[in-house]
KOLMARMAR-9017 format. One line per 5 residues: number of its first residue (from 1); their letters; for each residue x, y, z of C-alpha. Coordinates in Angstrom, 2 decimals, decimal comma, padded with zeros to 5 digits. Layout:
<pts>
NUM	A	X Y Z | ...
</pts>
This chain:
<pts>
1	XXXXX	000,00 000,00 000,00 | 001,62 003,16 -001,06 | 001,43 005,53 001,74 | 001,48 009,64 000,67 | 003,58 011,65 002,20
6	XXXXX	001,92 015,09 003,45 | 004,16 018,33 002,09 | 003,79 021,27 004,69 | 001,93 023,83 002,97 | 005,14 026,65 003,31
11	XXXXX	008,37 023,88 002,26 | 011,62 025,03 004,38 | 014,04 024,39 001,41 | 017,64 025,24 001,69 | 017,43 028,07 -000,26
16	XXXXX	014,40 029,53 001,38 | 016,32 029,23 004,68 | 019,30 031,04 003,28 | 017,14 033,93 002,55 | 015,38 034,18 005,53
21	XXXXX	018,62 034,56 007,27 | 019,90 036,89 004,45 | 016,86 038,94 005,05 | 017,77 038,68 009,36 | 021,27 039,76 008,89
26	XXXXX	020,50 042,56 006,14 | 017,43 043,88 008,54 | 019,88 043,56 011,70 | 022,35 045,77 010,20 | 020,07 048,43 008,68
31	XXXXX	019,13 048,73 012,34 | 022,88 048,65 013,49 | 023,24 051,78 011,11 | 020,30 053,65 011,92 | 021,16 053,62 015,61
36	XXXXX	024,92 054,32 014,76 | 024,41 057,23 011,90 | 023,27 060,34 014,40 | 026,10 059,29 016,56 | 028,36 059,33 014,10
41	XXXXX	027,18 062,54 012,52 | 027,63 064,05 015,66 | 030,99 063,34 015,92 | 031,71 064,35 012,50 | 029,72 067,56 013,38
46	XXXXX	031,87 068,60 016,62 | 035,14 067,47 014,62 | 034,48 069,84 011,96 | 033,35 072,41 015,09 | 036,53 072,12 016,52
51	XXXXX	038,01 072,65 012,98 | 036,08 076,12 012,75 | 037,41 077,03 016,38 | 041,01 075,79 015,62 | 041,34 078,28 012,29
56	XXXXX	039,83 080,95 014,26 | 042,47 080,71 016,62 | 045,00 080,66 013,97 | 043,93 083,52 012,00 | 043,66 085,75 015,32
61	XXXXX	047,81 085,42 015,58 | 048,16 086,39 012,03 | 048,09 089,52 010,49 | 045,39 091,48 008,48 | 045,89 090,57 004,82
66	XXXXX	044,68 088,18 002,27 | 046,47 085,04 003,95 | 043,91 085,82 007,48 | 041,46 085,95 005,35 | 041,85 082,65 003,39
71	XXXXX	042,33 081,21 006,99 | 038,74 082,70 007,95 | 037,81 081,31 004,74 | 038,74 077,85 005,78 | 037,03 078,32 009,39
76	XXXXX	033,41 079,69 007,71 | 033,67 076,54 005,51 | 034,06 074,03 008,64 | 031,36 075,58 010,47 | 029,20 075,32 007,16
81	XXXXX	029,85 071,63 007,28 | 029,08 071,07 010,47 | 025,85 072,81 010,20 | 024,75 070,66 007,44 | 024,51 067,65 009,40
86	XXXXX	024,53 068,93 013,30 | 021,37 068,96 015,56 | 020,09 072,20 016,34 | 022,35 073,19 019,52 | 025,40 072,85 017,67
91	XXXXX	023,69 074,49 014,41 | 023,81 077,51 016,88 | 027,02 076,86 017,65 | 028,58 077,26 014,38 | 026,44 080,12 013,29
96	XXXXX	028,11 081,76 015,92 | 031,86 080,76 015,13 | 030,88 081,49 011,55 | 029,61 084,93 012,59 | 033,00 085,12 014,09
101	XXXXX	035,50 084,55 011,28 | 033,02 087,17 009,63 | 033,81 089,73 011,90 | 037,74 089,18 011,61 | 037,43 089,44 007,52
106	XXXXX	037,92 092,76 005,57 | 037,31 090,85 002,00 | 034,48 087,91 001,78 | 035,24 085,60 -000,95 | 032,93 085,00 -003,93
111	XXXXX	030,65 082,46 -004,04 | 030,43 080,74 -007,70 | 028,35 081,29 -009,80 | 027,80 084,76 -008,62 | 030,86 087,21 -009,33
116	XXXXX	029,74 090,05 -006,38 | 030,31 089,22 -002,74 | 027,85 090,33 000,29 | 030,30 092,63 003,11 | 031,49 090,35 005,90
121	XXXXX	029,69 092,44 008,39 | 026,31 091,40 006,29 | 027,43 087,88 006,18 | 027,40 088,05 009,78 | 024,38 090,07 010,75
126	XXXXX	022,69 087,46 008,95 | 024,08 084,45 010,93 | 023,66 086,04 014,22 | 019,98 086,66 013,10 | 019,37 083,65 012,68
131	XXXXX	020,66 082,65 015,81 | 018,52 085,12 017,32 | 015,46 083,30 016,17 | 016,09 080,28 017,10 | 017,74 080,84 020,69
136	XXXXX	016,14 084,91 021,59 | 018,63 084,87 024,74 | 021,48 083,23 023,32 | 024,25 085,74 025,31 | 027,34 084,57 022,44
141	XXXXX	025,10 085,70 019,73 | 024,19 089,32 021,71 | 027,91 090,32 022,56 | 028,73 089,30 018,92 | 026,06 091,66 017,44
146	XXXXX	026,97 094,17 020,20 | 030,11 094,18 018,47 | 028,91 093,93 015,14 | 026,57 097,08 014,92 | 029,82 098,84 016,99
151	XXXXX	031,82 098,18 013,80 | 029,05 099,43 011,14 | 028,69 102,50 013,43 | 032,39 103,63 013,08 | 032,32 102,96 009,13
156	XXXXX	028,54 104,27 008,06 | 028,36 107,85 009,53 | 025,08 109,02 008,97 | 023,62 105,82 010,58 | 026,57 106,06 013,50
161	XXXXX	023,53 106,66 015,79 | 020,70 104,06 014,97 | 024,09 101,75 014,61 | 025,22 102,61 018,41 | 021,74 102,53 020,02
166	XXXXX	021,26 098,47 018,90 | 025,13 097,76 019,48 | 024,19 099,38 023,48 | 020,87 097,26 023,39 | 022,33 093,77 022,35
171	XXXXX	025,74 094,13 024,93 | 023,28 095,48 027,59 | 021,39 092,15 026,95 | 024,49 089,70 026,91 | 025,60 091,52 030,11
176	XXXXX	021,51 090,83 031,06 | 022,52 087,29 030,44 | 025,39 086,72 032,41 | 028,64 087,94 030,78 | 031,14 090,09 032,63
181	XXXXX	031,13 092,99 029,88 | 032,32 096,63 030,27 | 028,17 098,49 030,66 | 028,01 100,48 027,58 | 028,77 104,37 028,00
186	XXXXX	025,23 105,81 028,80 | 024,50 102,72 031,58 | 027,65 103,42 033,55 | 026,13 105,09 036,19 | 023,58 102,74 036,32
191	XXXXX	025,05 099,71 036,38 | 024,93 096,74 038,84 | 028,05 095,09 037,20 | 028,81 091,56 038,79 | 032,74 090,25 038,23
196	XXXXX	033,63 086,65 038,87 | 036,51 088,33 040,55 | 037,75 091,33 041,54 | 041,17 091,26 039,82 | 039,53 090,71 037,02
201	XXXXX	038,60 093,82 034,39 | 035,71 092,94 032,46 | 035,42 093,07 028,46 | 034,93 095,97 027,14 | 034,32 096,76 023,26
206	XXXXX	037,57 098,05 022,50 | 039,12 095,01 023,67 | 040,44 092,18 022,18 | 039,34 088,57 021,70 | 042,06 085,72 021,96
211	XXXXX	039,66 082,72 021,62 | 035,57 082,77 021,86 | 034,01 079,19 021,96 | 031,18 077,08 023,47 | 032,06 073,68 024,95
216	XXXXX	031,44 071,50 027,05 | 033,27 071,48 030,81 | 030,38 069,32 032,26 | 030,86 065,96 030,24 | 027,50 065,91 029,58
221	XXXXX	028,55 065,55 026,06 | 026,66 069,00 024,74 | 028,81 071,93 023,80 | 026,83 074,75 025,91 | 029,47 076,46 027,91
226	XXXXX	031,70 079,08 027,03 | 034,73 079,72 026,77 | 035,99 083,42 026,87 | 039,84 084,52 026,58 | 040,56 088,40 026,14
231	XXXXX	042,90 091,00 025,90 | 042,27 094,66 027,44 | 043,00 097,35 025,04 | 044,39 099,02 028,42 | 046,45 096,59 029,40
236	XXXXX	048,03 095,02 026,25 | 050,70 092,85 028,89 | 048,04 090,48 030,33 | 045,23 088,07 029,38 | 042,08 086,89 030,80
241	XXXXX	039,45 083,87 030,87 | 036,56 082,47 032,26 | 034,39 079,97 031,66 | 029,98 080,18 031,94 | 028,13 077,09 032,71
246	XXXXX	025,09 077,04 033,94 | 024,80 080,89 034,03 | 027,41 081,23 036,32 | 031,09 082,60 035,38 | 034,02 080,94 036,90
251	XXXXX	037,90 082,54 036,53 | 040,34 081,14 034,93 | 043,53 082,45 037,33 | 047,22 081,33 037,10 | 047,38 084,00 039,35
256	XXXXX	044,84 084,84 042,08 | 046,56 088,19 043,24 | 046,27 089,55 039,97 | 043,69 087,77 038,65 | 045,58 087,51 035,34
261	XXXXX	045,20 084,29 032,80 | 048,58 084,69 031,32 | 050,57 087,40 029,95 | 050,76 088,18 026,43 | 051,69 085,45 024,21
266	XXXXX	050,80 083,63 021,41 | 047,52 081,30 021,96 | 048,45 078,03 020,61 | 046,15 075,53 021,39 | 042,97 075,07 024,13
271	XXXXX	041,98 071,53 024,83 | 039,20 070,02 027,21 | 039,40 066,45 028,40 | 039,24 065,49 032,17 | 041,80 064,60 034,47
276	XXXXX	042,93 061,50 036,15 | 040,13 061,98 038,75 | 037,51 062,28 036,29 | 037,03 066,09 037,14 | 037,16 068,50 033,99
281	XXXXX	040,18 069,94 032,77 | 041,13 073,04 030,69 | 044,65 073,35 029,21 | 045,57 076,56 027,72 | 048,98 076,28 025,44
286	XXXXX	050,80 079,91 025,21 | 053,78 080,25 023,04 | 056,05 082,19 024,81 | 060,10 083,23 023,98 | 059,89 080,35 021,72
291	XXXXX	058,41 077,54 023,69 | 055,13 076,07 024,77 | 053,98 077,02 028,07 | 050,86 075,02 029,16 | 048,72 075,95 032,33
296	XXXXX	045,79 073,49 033,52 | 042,50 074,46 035,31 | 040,58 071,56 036,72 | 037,32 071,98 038,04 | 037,69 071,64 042,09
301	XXXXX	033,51 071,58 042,20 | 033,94 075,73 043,24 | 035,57 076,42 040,34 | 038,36 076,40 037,60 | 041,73 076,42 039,95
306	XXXXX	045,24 076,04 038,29 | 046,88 074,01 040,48 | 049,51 075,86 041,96 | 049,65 079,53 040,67 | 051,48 080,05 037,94
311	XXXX	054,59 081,96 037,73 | 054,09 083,02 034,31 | 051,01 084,39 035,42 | 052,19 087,31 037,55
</pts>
């Protein structure tokens, strides 16, 4: 008697099984990817950040000319790249360092196909607009146009006053928001100026910026402090930095008699990372008579403290 032998209705063949697990692995690894991509544009984003901050600082030890501004060039076209694939805090970010290199350029370059060029001061009006809009009380993006309408009021005369009224209004604001700035002219004797320390001269307009950058001193892995190293026009010997996290400014002293960063030298390098403790850690490089000098502030839970004060910062 010849017995038949029931097929299932679905057959598991060999090659139905290989595709199955063809179809497993391809669907486990589009997942892999999606999970992996924003992390890995982030990093991209924040290494082509750093980029923007790292020309910045180069073009602020060179002189005016056509080689600064092919360096500012180079630093508006990192912070373009990050903003094409950043999230929106760091978008704001490098609108702000692009904003920035603007305000360092005499001579914006082209853009093909178009043979005029919009003014660098336009350029960055623009960026720290948009800023503006997306962030209202963004305090980087308010000193920056403080400065920026302080600029077109020394070069477009019969505006000089409309220009000087919103340059007062937007560093009245950022001062509003926490940073230690010189009160314009007609708030002087008004003004409830806070310092993080009395040593320490706050920035006025006149005054010059070493190094301007958000990061991140908190390891919380978002770029939202801010880092803020200056030169007084008064005092063209010394240097001085503090950080803002949180709101709150915090030194940065070699010296706590004097309350002086460093004095003048080339800026080489700034790095964050964290020390052996865990705790955060900002190393400013100098260049001085020919060598690297490197102080260290490590956040002591008070504050930024160097560790012993610095004798190069007297």
């Amino acid at each position: 008697m010849l017995m038949r032998v029931h097929q299932p209705l679905f057959a598991v063949t060999p090659d139905r099984t290989r595709r199955q697990a063809l179809g497993v692995g391809l669907g486990m690894l589009w997942l892999l990817l999606w999970v992996a991509a924003p992390a890995c544009a982030l990093d991209s984003a924040r290494d082509y950040l750093q980029r923007g901050y790292d020309q910045l600082l180069q073009a602020r030890q060179s002189a005016a000319g056509e080689e600064r501004d092919q360096i500012l060039a180079n630093a508006v076209q990192a912070f373009d790249k990050a903003y094409e694939i950043a999230g929106r805090q760091t978008k704001i970010q490098t609108l702000n360092g692009a904003a920035q290199a603007y305000l360092l350029m005499q001579r914006a370059p082209a853009r093909f196909p178009f043979l005029w060029s919009a003014s660098p001061l336009s350029r960055a009006q623009k960026n720290l607009q948009h800023v503006l809009a997306l962030e209202p009380d963004n305090a980087v993006a308010h000193l920056l146009m403080g400065l920026l309408f302080g600029q077109q009021a020394q070069t477009d005369y019969p505006q000089r006053a409309a220009h000087r009224q919103r340059s007062d209004a937007h560093w009245r604001r950022a001062a509003q928001l926490g940073l230690p700035l010189q009160p314009p002219s007609s708030d002087k004797e008004e003004s409830d100026l806070r310092l993080p320390s009395a040593a320490m001269p706050p920035f006025a307009m006149h005054d010059v910026i070493l190094a301007l950058q958000q990061v991140d001193t908190e390891g919380t892995g978002r770029w939202q402090d801010v880092l803020f190293i200056y030169r007084p026009a008064v005092e063209a010997d010394r240097c001085y930095g503090w950080v803002m996290r949180s709101h709150r400014v915090y030194p940065l002293m070699a010296n706590r008699t004097t309350g002086v960063l460093a004095p003048v030298g080339q800026l080489d390098a700034l790095r964050i990372d964290a020390d052996a403790a865990g705790w955060p850690r900002i190393s400013v490089t100098w260049q001085r008579h020919d060598r690297p000098v490197e102080t260290q502030f490590v956040w002591d839970g008070d504050g930024f403290a160097a560790p012993t004060d610095d004798a190069h910062g007297s």
